[in-house]
N, C-alpha and C positions, 0 to 999 in steps of 0.2 A: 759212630756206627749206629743205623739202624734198628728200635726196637728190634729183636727177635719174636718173630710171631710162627709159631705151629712147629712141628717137627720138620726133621732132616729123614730126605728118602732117596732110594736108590731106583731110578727106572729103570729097567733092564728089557732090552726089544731084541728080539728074532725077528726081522724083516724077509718077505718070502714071497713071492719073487724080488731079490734087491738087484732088477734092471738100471742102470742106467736112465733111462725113463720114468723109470716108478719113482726114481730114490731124487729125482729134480723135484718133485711135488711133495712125497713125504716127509723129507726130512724138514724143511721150509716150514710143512702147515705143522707137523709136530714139535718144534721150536717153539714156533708162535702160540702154540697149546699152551704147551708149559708155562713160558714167561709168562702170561695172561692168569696162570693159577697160581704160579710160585709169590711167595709175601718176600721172596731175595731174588736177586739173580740167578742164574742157573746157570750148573758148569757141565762140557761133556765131560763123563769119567774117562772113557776107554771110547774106541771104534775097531773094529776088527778089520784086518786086508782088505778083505772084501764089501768092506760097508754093510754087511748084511746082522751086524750085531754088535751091539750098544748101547751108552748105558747113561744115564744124565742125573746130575743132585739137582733138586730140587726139594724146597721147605714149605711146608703147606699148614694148613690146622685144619684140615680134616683127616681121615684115617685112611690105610692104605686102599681098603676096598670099592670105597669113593673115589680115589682117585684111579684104581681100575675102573671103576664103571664109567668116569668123566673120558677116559682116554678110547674106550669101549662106543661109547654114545657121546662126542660132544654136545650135541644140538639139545639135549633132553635135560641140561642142566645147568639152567639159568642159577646158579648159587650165589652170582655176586649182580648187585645193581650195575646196571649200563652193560651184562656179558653178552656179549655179542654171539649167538651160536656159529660153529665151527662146523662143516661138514665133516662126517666119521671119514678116516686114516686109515684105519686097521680093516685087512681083511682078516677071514678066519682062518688065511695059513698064516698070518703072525702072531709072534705070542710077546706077551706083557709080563713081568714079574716088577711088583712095587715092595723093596724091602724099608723095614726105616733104620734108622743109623741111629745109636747111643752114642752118647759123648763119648766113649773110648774105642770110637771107630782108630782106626790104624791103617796106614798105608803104607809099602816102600817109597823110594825115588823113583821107579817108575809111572806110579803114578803121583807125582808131586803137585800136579796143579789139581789133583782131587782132595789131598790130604788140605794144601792151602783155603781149599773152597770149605772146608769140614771145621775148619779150626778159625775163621774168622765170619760164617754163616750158623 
């Protein structure tokens, strides 16, 4: 396994408008966001019906407000050697919440492929 480097976080996104249209381009460059800043893999937690709200882990070593302002502003923060700036995702009807997760995060079986991503990340 992997050093473990930076904390476990919980992204949590309200998508507004989640068209069909919109959610082909957002979800893709938001993916690509995270994997680019997460030091593990990234897992979805949840997706709601409607795709309009959900939620990804992701392990970083910076702190949660950072990584709102990186999701906020990609292009403005070069933090790692070779980061390639990303065009901003978000407009201002979507909303962000970055919680972090302690080791005695908990899950049920429904969300089992979250709790597995928590307990070997």
């Amino acid at each position: 396994m992997a050093d473990k480097q930076g904390k476990q976080y919980l992204i949590l996104l309200s998508v507004s408008p989640a068209t069909p249209n919109r959610l082909v381009s957002f979800v893709p460059a938001l993916k690509d966001f995270l994997e680019r800043i997460s030091t593990e893999p990234i897992e979805q937690m949840f997706r709601s019906i409607g795709a309009d709200h959900f939620g990804y882990l992701i392990r970083w070593r910076l702190v949660a407000p950072q990584i709102l302002a990186a999701l906020q502003a990609p292009q403005k923060h070069p933090w790692e050697k070779g980061f390639k700036p990303t065009e901003p995702f978000l407009t201002n009807q979507d909303h962000v919440a970055v919680l972090e997760l302690g080791v005695d995060a908990a899950t049920d079986s429904g969300f089992s492929r979250g709790r597995t991503w928590i307990e070997r990340h």
